[in-house]
VOGU-3710 file (C-alpha; in Angstrom, 3 decimals, decimal comma):
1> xxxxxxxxxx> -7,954/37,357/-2,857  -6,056/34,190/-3,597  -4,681/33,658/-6,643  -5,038/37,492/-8,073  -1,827/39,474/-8,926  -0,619/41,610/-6,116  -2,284/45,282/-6,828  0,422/48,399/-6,993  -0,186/51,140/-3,788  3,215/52,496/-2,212
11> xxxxxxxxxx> 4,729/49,053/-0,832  4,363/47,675/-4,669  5,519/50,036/-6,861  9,268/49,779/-6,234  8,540/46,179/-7,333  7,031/46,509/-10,154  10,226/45,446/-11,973  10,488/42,314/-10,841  7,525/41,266/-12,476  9,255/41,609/-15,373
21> xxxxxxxxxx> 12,747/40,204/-14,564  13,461/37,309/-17,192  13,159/34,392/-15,013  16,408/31,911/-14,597  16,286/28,161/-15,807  17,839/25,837/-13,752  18,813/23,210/-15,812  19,637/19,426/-14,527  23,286/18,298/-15,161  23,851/16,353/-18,152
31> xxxxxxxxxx> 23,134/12,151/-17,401  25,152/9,618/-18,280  22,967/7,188/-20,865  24,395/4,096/-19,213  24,184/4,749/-15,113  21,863/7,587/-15,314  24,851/9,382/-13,262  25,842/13,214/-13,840  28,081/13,057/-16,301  30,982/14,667/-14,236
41> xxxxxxxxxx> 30,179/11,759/-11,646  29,774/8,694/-14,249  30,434/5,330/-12,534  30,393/3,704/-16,319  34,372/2,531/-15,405  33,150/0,191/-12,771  30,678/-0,899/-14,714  31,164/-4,820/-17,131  32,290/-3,745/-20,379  29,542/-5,935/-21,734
51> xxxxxxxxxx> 26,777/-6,840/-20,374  26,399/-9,977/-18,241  25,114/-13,310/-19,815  22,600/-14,741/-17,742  19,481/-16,602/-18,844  17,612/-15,217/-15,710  14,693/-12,199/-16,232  14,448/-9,399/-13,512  11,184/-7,698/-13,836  11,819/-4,757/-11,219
61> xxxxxxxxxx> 8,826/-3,489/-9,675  9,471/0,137/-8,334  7,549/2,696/-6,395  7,142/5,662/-8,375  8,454/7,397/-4,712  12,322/5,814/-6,020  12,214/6,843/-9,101  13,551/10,417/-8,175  15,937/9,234/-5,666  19,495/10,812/-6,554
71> xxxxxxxxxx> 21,057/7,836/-5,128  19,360/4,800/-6,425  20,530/1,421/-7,150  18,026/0,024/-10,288  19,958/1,723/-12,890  23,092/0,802/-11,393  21,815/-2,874/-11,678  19,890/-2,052/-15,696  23,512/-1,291/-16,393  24,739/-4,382/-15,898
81> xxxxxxxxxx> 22,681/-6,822/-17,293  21,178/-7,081/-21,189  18,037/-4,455/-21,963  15,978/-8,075/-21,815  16,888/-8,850/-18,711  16,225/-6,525/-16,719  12,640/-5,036/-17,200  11,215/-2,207/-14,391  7,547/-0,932/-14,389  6,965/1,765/-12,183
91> xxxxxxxxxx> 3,538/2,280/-10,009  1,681/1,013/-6,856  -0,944/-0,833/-8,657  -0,730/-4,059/-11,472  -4,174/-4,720/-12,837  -4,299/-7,756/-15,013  -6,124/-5,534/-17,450  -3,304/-2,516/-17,611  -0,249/-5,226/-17,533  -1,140/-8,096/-19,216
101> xxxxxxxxxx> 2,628/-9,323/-19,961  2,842/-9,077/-16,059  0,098/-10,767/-15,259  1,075/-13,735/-17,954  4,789/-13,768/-16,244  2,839/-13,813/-12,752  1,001/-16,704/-14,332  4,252/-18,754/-15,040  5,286/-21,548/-12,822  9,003/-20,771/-13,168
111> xxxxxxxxxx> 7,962/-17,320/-12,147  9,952/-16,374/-8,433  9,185/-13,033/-6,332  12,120/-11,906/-3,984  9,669/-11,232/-0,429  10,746/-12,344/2,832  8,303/-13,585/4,885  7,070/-17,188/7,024  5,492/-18,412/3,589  9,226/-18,069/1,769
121> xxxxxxxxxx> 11,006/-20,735/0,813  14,986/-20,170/0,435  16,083/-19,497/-2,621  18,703/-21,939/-2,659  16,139/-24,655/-1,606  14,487/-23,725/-4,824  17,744/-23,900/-7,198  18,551/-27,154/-5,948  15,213/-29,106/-6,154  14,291/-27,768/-9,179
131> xxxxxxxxxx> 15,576/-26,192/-12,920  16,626/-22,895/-12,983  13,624/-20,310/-13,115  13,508/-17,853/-15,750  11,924/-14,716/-14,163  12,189/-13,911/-10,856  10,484/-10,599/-9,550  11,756/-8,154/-7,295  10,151/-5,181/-5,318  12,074/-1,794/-5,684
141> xxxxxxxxxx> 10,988/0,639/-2,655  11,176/1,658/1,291  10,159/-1,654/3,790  6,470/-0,180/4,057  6,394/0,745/0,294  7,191/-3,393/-1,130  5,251/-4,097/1,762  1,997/-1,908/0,191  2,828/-3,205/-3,032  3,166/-6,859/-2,360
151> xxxxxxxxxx> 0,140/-7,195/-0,532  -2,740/-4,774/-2,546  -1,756/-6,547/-5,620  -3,433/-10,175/-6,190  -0,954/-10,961/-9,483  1,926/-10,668/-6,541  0,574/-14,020/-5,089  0,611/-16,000/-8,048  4,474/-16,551/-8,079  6,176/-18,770/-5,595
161> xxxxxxxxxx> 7,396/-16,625/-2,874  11,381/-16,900/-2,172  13,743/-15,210/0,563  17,668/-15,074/0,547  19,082/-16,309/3,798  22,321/-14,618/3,987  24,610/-13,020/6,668  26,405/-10,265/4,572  25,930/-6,687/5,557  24,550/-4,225/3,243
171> xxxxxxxxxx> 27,516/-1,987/1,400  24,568/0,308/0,499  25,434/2,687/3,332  24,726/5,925/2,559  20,993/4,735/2,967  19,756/3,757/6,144  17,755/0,417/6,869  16,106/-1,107/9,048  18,030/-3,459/10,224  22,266/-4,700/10,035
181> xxxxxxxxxx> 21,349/-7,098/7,244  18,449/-5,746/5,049  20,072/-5,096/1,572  19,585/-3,311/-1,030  17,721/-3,874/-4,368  21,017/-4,043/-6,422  22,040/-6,145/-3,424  19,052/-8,595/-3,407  19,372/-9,021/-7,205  23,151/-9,390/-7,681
191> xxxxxxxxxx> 22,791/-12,340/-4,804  20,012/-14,100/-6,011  21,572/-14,256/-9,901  25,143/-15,542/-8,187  22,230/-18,512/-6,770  20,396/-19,003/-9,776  22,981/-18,824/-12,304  25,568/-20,769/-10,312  28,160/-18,233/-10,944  29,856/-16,696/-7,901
201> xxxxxxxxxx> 31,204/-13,591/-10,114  27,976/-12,256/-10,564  27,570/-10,766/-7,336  31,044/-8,957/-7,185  30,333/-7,431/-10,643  27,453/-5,969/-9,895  28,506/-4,540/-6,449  31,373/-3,098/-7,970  29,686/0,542/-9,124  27,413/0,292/-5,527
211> xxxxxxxxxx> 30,901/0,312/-3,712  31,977/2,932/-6,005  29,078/5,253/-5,428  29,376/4,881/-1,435  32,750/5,726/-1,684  32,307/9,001/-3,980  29,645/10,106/-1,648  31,699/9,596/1,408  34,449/11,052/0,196  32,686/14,272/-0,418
221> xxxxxxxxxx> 30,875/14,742/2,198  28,043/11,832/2,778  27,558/10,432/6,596  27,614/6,806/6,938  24,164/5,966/7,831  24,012/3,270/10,651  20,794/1,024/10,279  17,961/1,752/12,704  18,560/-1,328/14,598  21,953/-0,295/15,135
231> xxxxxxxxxx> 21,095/3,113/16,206  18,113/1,575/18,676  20,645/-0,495/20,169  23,423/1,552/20,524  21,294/4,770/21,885  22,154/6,477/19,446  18,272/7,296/17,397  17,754/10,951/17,465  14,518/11,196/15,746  11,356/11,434/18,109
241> xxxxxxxxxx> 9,626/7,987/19,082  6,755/6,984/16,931  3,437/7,338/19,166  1,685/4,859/16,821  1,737/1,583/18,951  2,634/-0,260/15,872  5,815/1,361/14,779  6,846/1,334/18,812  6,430/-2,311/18,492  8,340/-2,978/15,664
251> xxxxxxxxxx> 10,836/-0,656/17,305  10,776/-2,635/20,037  11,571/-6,037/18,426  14,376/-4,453/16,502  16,421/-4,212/20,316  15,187/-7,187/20,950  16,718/-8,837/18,066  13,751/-10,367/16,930  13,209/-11,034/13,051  10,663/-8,808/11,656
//
């Protein structure tokens, strides 16, 4: 029956050793404290010596699914900026009840969330119209994943909604997207501080340990992963074609070059 120990006739007994075998940890590489990197593989020298000065707040909002992602940005980006800074709560759901500091940032009317969509206004729009916000909020997770989280959780609505309209290209590519200018949550957050705290050096520090970590990986091994709208395009998606008429769609557009 399931779940009994395997009984001893003629096929078990020249096992019955291995039973008894010690059993051998595997034990995870030492981290790094600062970028949460093996230690052999630390990206700490591309990191600021000190941390940046800005007045700006992140609160990160990650899917638990990206916290065990190997190569991850968020702590990349935690690295960078003071432990006050940049704050990241981890889950799919944000009661008002279970996070009331959330809710009360939520609640602020200097309060930004970073989520494209037709009800965004540009970010730069904001910044020029109005005093620098304080917090601004910022999903951590796969397209489908922010897009779960944004819209099952009411406290997401409260805060104006902002988008960043730019034309660079994600350097975040050892992770495919879905398309040649999605970007990255370290990506998405060093822009929008270089916006909001009118300081054009923002952005290049905190890129500089994402290009490191693309480079290490390609160097040793790691493909460079072409988004999907490139690969749609090109003929070159290998994976079998969604039969949900949904995802076809979307797939669809993405040839088409029509924003999603």
């Amino acid at each position: 029956a399931s779940g009994t120990a395997p009984a001893l006739g003629e096929e078990g007994e020249g096992c019955a050793g291995l039973w008894e075998l010690p059993v051998e940890r595997c034990d995870r590489r030492p981290e790094c404290g600062r970028c949460s990197r093996p230690q052999k593989v630390c990206l700490c020298p591309f990191l600021p010596i000190h941390p940046l000065k800005v007045s700006t707040c992140l609160y990160i909002i990650q899917h638990p699914a990206e916290e065990s992602r190997v190569l991850r940005t968020v702590p990349l980006l935690a690295a960078c900026l003071p432990p006050d800074k940049c704050k990241i709560l981890i889950g799919r759901r944000f009661s008002e009840d279970r996070y009331p500091e959330l809710a009360a940032v939520c609640r602020n009317p200097n309060t930004l969330i970073l989520y494209p969509g037709a009800e965004a206004t540009n970010l730069e729009e904001i910044v020029v119209v109005s005093s620098s916000p304080s917090v601004m909020i910022i999903i951590d997770g796969t397209w489908s994943q922010a897009k779960d989280i944004f819209y099952k959780n009411s406290l997401f609505r409260l805060p104006k909604q902002v988008q960043i309209k730019t034309n660079i290209s994600s350097q975040y590519v050892i992770r495919t997207q879905p398309t040649n200018t999605c970007l990255s949550t370290l990506e998405c957050a060093a822009v929008a501080l270089t916006i909001m705290e009118k300081n054009k050096t923002i952005q290049e520090t905190i890129l500089r340990p994402l290009q490191a970590l693309c480079s290490f990986q390609l160097q040793h091994g790691a493909q460079i992963h072409h988004s999907k709208e490139h690969l749609l395009k090109n003929g070159l998606y290998d994976k079998p074609m969604p039969k949900n008429k949904r995802k076809l769609r979307r797939m669809e557009l993405l040839v088409n070059n029509v924003k999603i």
